[in-house]
Structures are given as structure tokens and as C-alpha cells.
C-alpha positions in Angstrom: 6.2 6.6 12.2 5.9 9.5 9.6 4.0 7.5 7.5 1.2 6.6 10.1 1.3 10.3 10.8 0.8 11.7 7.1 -1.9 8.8 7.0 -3.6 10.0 10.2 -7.0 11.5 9.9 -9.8 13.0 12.6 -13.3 11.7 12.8 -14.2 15.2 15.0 -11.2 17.2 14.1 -12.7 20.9 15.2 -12.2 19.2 18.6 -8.6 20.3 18.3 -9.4 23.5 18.5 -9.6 22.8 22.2 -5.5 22.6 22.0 -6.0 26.5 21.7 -6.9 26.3 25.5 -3.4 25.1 26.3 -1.6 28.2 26.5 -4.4 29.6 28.7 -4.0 26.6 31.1 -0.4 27.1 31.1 -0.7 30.7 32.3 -3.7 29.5 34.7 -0.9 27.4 36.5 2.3 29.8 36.4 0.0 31.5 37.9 -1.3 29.9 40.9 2.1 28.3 41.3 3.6 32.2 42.1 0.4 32.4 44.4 1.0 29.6 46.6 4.5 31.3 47.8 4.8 34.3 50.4 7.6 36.7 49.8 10.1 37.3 52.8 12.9 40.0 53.2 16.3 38.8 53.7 19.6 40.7 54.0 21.7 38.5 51.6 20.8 36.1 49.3 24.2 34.6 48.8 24.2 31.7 51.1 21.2 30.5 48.5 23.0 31.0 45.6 23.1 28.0 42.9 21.0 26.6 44.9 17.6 24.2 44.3 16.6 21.2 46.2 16.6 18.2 44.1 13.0 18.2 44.8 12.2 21.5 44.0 13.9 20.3 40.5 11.7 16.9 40.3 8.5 19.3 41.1 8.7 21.4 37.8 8.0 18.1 35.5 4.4 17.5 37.4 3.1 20.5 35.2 4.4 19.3 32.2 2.9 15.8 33.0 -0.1 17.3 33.2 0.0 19.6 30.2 1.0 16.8 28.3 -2.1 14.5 29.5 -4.3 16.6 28.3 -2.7 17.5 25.0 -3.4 13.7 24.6 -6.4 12.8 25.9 -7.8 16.6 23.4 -6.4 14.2 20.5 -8.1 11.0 21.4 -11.6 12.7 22.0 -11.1 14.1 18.4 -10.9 10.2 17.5 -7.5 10.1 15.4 -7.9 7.2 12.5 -5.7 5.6 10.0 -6.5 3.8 6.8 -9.3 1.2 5.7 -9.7 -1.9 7.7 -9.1 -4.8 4.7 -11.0 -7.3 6.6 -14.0 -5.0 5.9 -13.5 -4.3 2.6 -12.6 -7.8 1.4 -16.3 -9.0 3.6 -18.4 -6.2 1.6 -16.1 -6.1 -1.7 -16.5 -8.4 -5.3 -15.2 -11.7 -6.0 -13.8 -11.4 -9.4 -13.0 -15.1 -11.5 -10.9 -15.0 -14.9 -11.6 -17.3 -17.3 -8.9 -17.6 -19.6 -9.0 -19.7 -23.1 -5.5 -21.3 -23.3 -6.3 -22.9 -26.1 -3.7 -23.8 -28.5 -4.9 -21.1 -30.8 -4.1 -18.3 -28.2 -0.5 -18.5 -29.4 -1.6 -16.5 -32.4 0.8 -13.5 -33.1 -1.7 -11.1 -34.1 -1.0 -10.0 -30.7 3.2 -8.9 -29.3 4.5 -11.7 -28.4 1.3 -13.7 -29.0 -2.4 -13.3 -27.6 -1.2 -15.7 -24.7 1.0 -13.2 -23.5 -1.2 -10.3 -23.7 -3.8 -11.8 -22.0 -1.6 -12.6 -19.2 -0.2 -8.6 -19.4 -3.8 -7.3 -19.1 -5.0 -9.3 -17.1 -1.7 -8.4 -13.9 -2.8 -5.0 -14.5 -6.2 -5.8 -13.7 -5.1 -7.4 -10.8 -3.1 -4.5 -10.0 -6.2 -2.4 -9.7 -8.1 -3.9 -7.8 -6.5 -4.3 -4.5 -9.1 -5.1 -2.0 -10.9 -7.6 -4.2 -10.6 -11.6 -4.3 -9.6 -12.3 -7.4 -9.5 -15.9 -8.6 -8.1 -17.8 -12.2 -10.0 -20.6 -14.2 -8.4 -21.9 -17.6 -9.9 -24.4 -20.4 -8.8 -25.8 -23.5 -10.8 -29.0 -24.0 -10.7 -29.2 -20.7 -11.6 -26.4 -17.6 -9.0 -26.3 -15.1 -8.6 -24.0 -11.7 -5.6 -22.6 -11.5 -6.1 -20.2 -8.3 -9.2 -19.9 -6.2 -10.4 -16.2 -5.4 -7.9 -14.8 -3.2 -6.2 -11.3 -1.6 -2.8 -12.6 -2.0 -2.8 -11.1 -5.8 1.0 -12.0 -5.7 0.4 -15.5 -5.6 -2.1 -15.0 -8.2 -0.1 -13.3 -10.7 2.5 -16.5 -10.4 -0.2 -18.4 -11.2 -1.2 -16.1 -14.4 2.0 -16.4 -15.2 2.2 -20.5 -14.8 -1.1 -20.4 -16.6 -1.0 -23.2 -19.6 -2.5 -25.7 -22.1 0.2 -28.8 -21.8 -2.0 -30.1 -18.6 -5.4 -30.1 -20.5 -6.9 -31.7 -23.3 -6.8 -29.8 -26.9 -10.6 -28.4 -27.2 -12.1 -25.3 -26.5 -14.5 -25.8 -23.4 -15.7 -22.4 -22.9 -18.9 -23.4 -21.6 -16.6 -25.5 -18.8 -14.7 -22.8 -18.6 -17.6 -20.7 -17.7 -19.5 -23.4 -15.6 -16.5 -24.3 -13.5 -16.0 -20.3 -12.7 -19.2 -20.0 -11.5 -19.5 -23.0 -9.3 -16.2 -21.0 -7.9 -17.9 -17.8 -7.1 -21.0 -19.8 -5.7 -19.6 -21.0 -1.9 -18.4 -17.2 -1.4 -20.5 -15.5 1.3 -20.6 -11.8 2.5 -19.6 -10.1 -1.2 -22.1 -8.2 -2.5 -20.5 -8.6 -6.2 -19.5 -11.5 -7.9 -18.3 -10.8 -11.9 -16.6 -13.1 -14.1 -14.4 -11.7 -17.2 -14.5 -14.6 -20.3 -11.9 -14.5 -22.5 -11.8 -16.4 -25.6 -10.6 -16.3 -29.0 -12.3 -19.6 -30.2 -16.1 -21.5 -30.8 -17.0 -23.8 -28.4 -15.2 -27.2 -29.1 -15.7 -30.4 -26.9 -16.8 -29.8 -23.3 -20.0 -30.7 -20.8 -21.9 -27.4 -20.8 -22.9 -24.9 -23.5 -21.6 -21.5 -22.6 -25.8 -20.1 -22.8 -26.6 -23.3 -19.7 -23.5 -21.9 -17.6 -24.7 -17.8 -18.5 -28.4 -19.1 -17.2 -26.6 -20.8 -14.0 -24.4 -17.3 -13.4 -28.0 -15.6 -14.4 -29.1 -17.6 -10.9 -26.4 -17.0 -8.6 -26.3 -12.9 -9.5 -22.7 -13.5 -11.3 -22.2 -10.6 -14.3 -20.1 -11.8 -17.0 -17.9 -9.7 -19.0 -17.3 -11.5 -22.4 -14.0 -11.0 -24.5 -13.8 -12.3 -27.5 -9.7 -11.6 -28.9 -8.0 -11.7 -32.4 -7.3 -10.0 -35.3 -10.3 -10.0 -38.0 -7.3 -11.5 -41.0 -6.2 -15.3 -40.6 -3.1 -15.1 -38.7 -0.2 -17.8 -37.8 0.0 -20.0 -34.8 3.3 -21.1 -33.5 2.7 -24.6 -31.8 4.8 -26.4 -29.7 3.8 -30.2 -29.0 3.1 -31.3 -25.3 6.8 -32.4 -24.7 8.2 -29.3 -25.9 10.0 -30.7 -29.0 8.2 -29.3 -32.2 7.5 -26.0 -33.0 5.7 -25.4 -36.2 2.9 -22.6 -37.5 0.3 -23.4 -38.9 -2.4 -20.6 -40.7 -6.2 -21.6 -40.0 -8.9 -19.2 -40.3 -9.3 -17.8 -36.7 -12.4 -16.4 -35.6 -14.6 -17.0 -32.1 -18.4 -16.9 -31.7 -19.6 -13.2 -31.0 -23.3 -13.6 -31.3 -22.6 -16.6 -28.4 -20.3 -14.5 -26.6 -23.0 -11.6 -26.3 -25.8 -13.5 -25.4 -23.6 -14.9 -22.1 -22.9 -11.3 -21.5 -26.5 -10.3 -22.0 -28.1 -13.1 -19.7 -26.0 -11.8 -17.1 -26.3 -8.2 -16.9 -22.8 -7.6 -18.3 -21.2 -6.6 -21.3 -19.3 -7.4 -24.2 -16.2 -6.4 -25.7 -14.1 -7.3 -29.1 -10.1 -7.1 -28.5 -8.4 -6.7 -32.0 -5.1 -5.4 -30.7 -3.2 -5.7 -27.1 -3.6 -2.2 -26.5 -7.0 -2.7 -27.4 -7.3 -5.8 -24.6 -5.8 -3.4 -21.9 -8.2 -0.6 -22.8 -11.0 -3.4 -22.3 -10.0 -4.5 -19.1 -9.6 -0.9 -17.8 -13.2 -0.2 -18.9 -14.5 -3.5 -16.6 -12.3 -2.1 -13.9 -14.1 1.7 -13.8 -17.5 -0.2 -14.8 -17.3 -1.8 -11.4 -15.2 0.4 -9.3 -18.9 2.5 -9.5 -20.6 -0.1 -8.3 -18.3 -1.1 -5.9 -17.7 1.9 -4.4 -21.8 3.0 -3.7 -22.0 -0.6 -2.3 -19.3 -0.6 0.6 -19.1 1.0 3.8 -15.6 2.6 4.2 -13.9 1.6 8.1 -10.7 2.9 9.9 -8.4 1.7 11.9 -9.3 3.7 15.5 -6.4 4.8 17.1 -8.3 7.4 20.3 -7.7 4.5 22.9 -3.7 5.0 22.6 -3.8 8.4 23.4 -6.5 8.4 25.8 -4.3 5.6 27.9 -1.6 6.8 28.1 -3.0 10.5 29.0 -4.9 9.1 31.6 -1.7 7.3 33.0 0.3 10.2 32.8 -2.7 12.1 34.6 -2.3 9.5 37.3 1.1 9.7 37.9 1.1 13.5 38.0 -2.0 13.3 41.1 0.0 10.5 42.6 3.1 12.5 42.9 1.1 15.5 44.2 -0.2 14.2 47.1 2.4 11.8 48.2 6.2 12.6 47.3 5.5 16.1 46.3 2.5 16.8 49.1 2.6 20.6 49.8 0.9 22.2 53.4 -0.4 24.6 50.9 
């Protein structure tokens, strides 16, 4: 209750200034109510003493019904409110896919613990701040996998970021599946105004159906931004590898490196941007940038709704207006 009153908001809130009127109408009906009676002279007023019909008693609270009535139905013509509606949002908001390389090579420890890790860290506190957006997971390795379709339930989503893996899929780096299959995820969603995939990678394209340019060109169709991210260190760093049954772990020390001038040119087809992550705090940074880039965008596009809340108080002012007319003229019916 006290939150959904700190939360409350008027759409016409100068129309509580009519509550000012209240003490006026009080005096307005002390008033008439000492009018209606005729004085008398008696000798002795102790045969009267302590006493007040019951009533008499049950009269005094058809005022306050009254007063009360219109103390509410003052509040709902100023049109009390609460909050955005989500439904709303969500129909008018962005779809957002992550595509993440999980690659055998994103075990690199360039990154603390490993660029697997801080990928997954950056990419929860993404998801973190963007609330009212359906946000959605695609992974590759040789292979492009969906891991969680576009969806508001970002808790469920981050348990999948979590689960997120390369044991399931084929060794590679696919990122134009990767890419493609992302895509082909953003293109059945109706009613967003925004659909943006963020590409990470720290890899050149090995194995897979599609070139990462054919799926920028079929994004370039459907309206879909990409945000490229190409991650790692620019020295050779090891890779701790662990085969797919879990039962070796060994390093090796290739030379790592993924395609930029690739990497732009999805980012460029697409009317997005590109980014180099050379350090965690550096992929973090990154991701914050993509979140204010589109939080502009996203906020000219909507159309903010609240939650109406008017017809609560108008009701039940209204049936307390009732009640208080209904007692008047039948239980409490004066001659006067």
C-alpha cells in the first residue's frame, strides 16, 4: 500500500486544488444543519441529560459519508495513475538477440577467469538494463545453436547465459550461422519497432553455411542493427581446454586474433557499430555504450502508458454518495 502510494501520480493534478473547497463545504453543512432546528425554552434540562437517541448518533456519519464521497470522487477526476503498463512497452520496445562465440578459443585467459566468463558477466548486466526489452541468446562454434528465444523473463535468460556452452556443438567458428540463425530469430517478431543483434566473437570464420557479409545483407533486409565485438588481447595468450567428456585439461598457445575488417563491414551493412574488447572491463564498458546508444532511440520511439486507477475512487464515491441519499430519505427522513 505505501508503495502504490509513493508510486502514484496525477494526469490533471491542479484538479486537487478543488479539495480546498472541503472545508467550505463543511462549514456550508454545520451550518444548515443548526438552521434546520428551532430553539425552545425549558425550565430544566436535566431530565435530557446524557442523553442522544441512537438515531440522532447514526445521523452524524451521513455528513461524513458525504464529505468523504466527494474527497474521492475530486481524486478520481484528477485521474490518479501508477507505473508503465509492460504489455505496452514490451509491443513498442526492441528485440535484442546475443550472439555469443563459444568457441573453444573463448577459454582464453587474457580475460579473469577466461573471456567465456566475461562475456557471460557483461552480457547479465546488459540484461540487467534493459528491463522492458525481449532479449534472446544464440551461440556457435562450428555449429549455431539457440539457446533462449527473445523473452521478458530475463531470469530465465540469464540461466541460460549461464548454461551457455561448446560441448553440444561441433568445434568451428560459424559466425556467419551464428549471425544468420539470430536473424531468422528476430524476423517472426511483430509490433517492435527495434530489432539489434550484438556479435561477439574472438575468432575468423571457420566451417559454417553462411558468410557473416550474406547474413549482415539478410539483417540489412529485415532493419536488424548489428553491434560487432570482436574480444582478446592483441599478444598470443593460453587456452585451457577441456575435452568433450570433461577428462583432459591442457593449454595450448596459438596465435589468437579474429577478423576486424569482417567484423566492421557486418556492423557497417547494418547501420551499427563496432567495437574492439581488449580487457573485461573494457567488454563491460562496450556493452554499456550499446545500452545508452539505444536507450536514445528507444526512448523517442515509444509511447509511455499508466496503469489508471480514477475508476476505484470514483466507485466507490459514488456508492458511498448513494448510501448517504438512501439513508436521508428513508431511515433518516426529516419533516424538515
Amino acid at each position: 500500500m505505501n508503495e502504490f502510494i509513493s508510486n502514484i501520480k496525477f494526469e490533471d493534478p491542479w484538479l486537487l486544488l478543488l479539495l480546498l473547497l472541503v472545508p467550505v463545504y463543511i462549514y456550508y453543512l454545520r451550518t444548515q444543519a443548526n438552521n434546520k432546528y428551532v430553539a425552545f425554552k425549558i425550565s430544566n434540562t436535566s431530565g435530557f441529560k446524557d442523553y442522544v437517541p441512537a438515531k440522532i448518533k447514526w445521523m452524524r456519519l451521513l455528513p461524513v459519508l458525504r464529505i468523504t464521497a466527494v474527497v474521492l470522487i475530486i481524486i478520481a477526476i484528477a485521474r490518479p495513475q501508477t507505473g508503465f503498463s509492460s504489455k505496452k512497452i514490451s509491443s513498442q520496445g526492441i528485440d535484442i538477440m546475443l550472439s555469443l562465440d563459444v568457441s573453444p578459443s573463448m577459454y582464453a585467459i587474457d580475460f579473469k577467469p577466461n573471456r567465456m566468463e566475461a562475456a557471460k558477466v557483461a552480457a547479465n548486466e546488459f540484461i540487467d538494463s534493459r528491463p522492458n526489452d525481449r532479449i534472446g541468446l544464440v551461440v556457435f562454434a562450428g555449429e549455431a545453436f539457440t539457446q533462449c528465444p527473445a523473452t521478458l523473463d530475463h531470469e530465465m535468460l540469464k540461466a541460460q547465459v549461464a548454461t551457455a556452452d561448446n560441448w553440444y556443438l561441433k568445434d568451428g567458428t560459424a559466425i556467419g550461422d551464428g549471425l544468420f540463425l539470430a536473424v531468422n530469430r528476430l524476423a517472426d517478431t511483430v509490433n517492435v519497432n527495434t530489432k539489434v543483434i550484438i556479435l561477439l566473437t574472438d575468432g575468423v570464420r571457420i566451417g559454417g553455411k553462411y558468410s557473416p557479409v550474406d547474413a549482415a545483407n539478410a539483417a540489412k533486409q529485415l532493419n536488424v542493427r548489428v553491434y560487432s565485438i570482436g574480444v582478446g588481447s592483441e599478444s598470443n595468450t593460453p587456452i585451457p581446454v577441456v575435452d568433450k567428456n570433461g577428462r583432459k585439461i591442457f593449454e595450448l598457445d596459438p596465435r589468437i586474433s579474429f577478423d576486424e575488417t569482417m567484423l566492421k563491414e557486418v556492423a557497417n551493412l547494418t547501420g551499427g557499430q563496432y567495437f574492439k574488447a581488449t580487457s573485461k572491463e573494457k567488454l563491460s564498458e562496450i556493452y554499456q555504450q550499446i545500452d545508452q546508444i539505444e536507450k536514445q532511440k528507444f526512448e523517442v520511439d515509444i509511447t509511455q502508458r499508466y496503469d489508471e486507477h480514477f475508476f476505484y475512487f470514483a466507485l466507490i464515491g459514488f456508492i458511498l454518495l448513494l448510501i448517504e441519499i438512501l439513508l436521508t430519505n428513508t431511515i433518516f427522513r426529516s419533516l424538515t
